[in-house]
C-alpha positions in Angstrom: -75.3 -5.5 -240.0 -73.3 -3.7 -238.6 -71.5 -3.8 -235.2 -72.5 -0.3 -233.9 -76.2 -1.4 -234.9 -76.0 -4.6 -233.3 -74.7 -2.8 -230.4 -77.6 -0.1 -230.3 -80.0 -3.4 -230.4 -78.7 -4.8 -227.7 -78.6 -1.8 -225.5 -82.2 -1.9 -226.7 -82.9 -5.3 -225.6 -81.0 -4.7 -222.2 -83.3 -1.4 -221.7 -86.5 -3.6 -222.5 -85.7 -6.2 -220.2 -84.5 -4.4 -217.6 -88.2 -2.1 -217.8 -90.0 -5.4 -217.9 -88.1 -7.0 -214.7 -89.0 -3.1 -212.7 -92.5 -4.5 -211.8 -91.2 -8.4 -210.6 -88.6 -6.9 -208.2 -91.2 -4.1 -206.9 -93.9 -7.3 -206.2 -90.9 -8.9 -203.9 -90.4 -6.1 -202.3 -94.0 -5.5 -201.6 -94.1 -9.0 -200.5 -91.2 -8.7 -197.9 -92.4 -5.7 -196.4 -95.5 -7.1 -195.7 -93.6 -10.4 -194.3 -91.5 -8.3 -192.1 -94.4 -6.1 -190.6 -96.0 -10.0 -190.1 -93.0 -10.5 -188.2 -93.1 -7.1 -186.3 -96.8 -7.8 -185.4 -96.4 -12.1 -184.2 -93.6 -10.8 -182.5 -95.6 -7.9 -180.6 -98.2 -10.4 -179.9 -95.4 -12.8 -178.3 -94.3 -10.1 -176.2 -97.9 -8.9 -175.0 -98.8 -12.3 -174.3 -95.4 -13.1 -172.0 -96.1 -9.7 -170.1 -100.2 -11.2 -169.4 -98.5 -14.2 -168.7 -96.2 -12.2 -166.3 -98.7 -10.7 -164.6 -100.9 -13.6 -164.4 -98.5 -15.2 -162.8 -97.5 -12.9 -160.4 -101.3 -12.7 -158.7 -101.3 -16.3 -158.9 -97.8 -16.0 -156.7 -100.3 -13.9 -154.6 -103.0 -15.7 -154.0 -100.9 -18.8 -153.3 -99.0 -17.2 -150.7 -102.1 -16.0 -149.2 -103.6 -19.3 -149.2 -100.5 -20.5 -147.2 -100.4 -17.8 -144.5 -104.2 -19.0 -144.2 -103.4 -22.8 -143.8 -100.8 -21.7 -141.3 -103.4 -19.4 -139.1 -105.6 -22.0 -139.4 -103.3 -24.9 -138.2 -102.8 -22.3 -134.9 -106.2 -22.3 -134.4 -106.7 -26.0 -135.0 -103.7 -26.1 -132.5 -105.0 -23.7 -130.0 -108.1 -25.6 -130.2 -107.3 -29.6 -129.3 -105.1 -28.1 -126.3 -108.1 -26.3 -124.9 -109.8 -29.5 -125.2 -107.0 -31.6 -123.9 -107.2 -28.9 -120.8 -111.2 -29.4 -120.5 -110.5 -32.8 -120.7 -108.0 -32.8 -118.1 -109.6 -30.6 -116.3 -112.9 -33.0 -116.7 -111.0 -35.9 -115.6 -109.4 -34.4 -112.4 -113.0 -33.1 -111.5 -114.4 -36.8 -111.9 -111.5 -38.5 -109.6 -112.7 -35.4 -107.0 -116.0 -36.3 -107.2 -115.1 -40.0 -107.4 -113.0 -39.9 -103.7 -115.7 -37.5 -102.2 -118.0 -40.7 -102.9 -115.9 -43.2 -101.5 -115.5 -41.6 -98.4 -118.9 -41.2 -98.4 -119.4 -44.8 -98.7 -117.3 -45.7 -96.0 -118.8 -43.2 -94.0 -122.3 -45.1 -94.7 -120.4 -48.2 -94.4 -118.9 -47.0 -91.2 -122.2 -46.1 -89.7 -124.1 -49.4 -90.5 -121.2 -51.4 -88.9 -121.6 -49.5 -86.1 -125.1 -49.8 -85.8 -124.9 -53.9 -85.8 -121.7 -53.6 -83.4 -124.0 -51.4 -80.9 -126.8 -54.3 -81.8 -124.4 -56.9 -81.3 -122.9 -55.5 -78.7 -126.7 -55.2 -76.6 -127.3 -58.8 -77.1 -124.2 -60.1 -76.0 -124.3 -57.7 -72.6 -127.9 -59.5 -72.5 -126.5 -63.4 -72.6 -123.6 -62.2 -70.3 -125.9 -60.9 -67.6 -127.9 -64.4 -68.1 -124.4 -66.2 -67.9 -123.3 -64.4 -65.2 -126.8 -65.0 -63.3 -126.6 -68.7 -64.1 -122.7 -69.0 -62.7 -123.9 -67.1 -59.7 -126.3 -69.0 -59.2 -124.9 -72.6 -59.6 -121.9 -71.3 -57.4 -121.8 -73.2 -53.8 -122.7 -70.0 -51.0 -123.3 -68.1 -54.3 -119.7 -66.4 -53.4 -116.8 -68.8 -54.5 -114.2 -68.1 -56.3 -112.7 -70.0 -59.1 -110.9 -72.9 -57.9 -106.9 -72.1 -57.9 -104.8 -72.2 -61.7 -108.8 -72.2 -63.0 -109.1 -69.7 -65.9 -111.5 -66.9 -65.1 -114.1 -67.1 -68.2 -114.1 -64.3 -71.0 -117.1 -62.3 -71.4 -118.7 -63.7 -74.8 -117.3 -66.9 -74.8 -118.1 -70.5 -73.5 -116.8 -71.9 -70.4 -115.7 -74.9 -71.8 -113.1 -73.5 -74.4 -109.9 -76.0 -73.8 -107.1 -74.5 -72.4 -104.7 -75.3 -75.1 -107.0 -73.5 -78.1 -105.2 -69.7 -78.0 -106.6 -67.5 -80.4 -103.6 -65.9 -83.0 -102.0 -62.9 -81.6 -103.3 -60.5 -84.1 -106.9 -61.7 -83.6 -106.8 -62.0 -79.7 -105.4 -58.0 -80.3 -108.4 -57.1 -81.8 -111.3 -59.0 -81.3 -112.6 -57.0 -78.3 -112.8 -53.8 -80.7 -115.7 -53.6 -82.8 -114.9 -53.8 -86.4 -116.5 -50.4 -87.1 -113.8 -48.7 -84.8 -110.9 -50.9 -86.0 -112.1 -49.9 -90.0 -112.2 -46.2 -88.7 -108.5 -46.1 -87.3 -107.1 -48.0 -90.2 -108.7 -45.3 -92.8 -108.0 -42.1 -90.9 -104.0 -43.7 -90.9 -104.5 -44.1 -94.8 -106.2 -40.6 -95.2 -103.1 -39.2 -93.1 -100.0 -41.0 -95.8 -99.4 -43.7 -93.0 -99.6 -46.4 -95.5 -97.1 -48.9 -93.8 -99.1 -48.7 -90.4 -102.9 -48.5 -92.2 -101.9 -51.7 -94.2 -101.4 -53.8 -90.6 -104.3 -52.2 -89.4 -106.8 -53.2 -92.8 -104.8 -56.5 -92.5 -106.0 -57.3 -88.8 -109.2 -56.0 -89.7 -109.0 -59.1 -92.3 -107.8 -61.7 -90.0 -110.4 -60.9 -87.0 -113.4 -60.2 -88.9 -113.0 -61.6 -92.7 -116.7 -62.1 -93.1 -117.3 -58.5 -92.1 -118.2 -56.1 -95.5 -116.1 -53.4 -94.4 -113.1 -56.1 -94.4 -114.3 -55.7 -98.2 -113.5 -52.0 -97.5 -110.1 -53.2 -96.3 -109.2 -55.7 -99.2 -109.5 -52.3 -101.5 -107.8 -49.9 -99.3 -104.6 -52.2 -99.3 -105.4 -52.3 -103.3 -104.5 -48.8 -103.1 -101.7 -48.9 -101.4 -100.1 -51.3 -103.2 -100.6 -49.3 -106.2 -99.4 -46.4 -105.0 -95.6 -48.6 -103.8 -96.1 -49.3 -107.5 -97.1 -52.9 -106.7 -99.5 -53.7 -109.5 -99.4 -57.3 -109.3 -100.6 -57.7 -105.3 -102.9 -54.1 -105.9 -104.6 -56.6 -109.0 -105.1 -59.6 -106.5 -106.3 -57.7 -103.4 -109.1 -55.7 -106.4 -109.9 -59.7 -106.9 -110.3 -60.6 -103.3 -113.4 -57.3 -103.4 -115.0 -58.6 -106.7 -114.7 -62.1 -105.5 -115.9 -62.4 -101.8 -117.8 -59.1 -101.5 -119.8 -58.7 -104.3 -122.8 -56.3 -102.4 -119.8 -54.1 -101.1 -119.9 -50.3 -102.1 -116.3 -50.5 -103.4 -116.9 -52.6 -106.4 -117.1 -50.1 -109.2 -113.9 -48.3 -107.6 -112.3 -52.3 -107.6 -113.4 -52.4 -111.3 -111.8 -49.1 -112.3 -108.5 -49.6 -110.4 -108.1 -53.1 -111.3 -108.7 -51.8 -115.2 -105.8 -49.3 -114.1 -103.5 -51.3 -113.0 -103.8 -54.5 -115.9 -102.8 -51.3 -118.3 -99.9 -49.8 -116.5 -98.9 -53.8 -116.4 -99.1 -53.3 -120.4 -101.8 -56.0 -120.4 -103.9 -53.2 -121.9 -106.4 -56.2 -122.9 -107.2 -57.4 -120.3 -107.5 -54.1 -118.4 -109.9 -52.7 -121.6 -112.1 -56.0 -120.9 -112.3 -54.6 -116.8 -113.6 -51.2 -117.9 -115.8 -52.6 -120.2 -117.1 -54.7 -117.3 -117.6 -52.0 -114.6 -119.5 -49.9 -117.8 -121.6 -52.9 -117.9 -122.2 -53.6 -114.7 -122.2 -49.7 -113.4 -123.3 -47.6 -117.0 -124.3 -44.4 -114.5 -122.0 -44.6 -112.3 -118.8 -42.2 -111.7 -116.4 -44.6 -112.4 -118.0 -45.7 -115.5 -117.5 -42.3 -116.7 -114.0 -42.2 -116.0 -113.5 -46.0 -117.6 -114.8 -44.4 -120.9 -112.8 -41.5 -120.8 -109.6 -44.0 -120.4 -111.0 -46.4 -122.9 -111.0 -43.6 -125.4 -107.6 -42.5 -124.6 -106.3 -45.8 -125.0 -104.2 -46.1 -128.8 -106.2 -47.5 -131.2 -106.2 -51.8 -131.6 
């Protein structure tokens, strides 16, 4: 053979296989396109999904911010609200310690009264058995007109001839034991009502001494309470409180006694003991105006 025929046969060949590789190559081509527009779409369907995600995103930016400025309105309301009630309470409690002092000096004016009452009583029959005294000295008397014998003590109204002269009554009882205790009570509170503490504190204090068994010296014992606690003296306002609980139990001032001795055990920081007082006077007194103000204080006591 020869070498332009082998030649021609191989350009031949070369044609033939290059016709029969034309439809392989166009396949991969058709393949890749397709691939690529694949691509084109995921990656449309990426970006689509990151711009609703976007969006999505944004509202829920919204609707948190929204909720925030709606918490924070609400918090001002919630604010707004517990000082109003803090006020009403306020307002509730300084209405209560009104109504509380308009009942004490009601009391005392009650109390006043009745002591005056048994003074005037007292007071009749003790005229009475001087006027017999007198009548009986008169009469025993030689001439019925003879003076005392001379350095001889002229008798005191009210009280036995045959009081030895070396028993002397103390000085701040002999001051006032011609005064009826009603008047003494009446001078010693109208000092108080005026801010003359120092001067209403001798007075309740004579009251005491001269007429201890007296219930307005009850009245007195709770007035020098008060005093005391306004000088800040918590420990002698606790002990006078005591002396009203203790040795006057039917006098008016006991739920006040109850409530201020509470008072005062807290301000001491013995918050115990002065919770166990108000829960007494609520016990003892559940309708009374002092009760109401123990609970209030109760509940505004911290938490145990």
């Amino acid at each position: 053979m020869s070498l332009q025929k082998i030649i021609r046969m191989a350009a031949v060949l070369l044609v033939i296989s290059g016709i029969n590789a034309l439809p392989s190559y166009a396949a991969e081509s058709k393949d890749m396109i397709q691939l690529q527009q694949q691509i084109q779409d995921l990656q449309n369907a990426v970006a689509k999904l990151q711009q609703s995600n976007d969006e999505r995103m944004g509202v829920l930016k919204d609707l948190v911010q929204q909720t925030a400025d709606s918490v924070n309105k609400m918090s001002i309301v919630v604010n707004g609200f517990q000082l109003r009630m803090q006020n009403v309470q306020d307002a509730s409690s300084t209405k209560s310690d009104q109504l509380s002092g308009q009942i004490q000096s009601l009391n005392d004016s009650l109390d006043e009264m009745k002591a005056r009452m048994g003074r005037m009583e007292k007071a009749l029959t003790e005229i009475q058995n001087q006027q017999a005294s007198a009548n009986a000295i008169l009469n025993n008397l030689p001439g019925n007109g003879a003076a005392p014998a001379a350095g001889q003590p002229l008798p005191v109204p009210g009280t036995s001839s045959t009081t030895s002269p070396g028993s002397v009554l103390p000085a701040r009882q002999a001051a006032t034991l011609g005064i009826p205790v009603g008047d003494l009570y009446k001078t010693a509170y109208a000092d108080y009502m005026t801010g003359k503490y120092p001067l209403a504190a001798s007075e309740f204090n004579n009251l005491i001494s001269t007429y201890s068994d007296d219930n307005l010296a009850g009245n007195a014992y709770f007035y020098l309470g008060e005093i005391d606690m306004k000088a800040q003296k918590l420990t002698s306002a606790v002990k006078n409180y005591d002396q009203v609980l203790e040795r006057y139990p039917d006098n008016a001032k006991i739920p006040s006694a109850h409530l201020h001795k509470g008072e005062a055990l807290i301000a001491m920081k013995n918050t115990d003991a002065g919770s166990r007082e108000l829960h007494t006077l609520i016990q003892r007194f559940p309708n009374s105006p002092e009760a109401t103000q123990a609970r209030t204080k109760l509940a505004a006591l911290p938490a145990r």
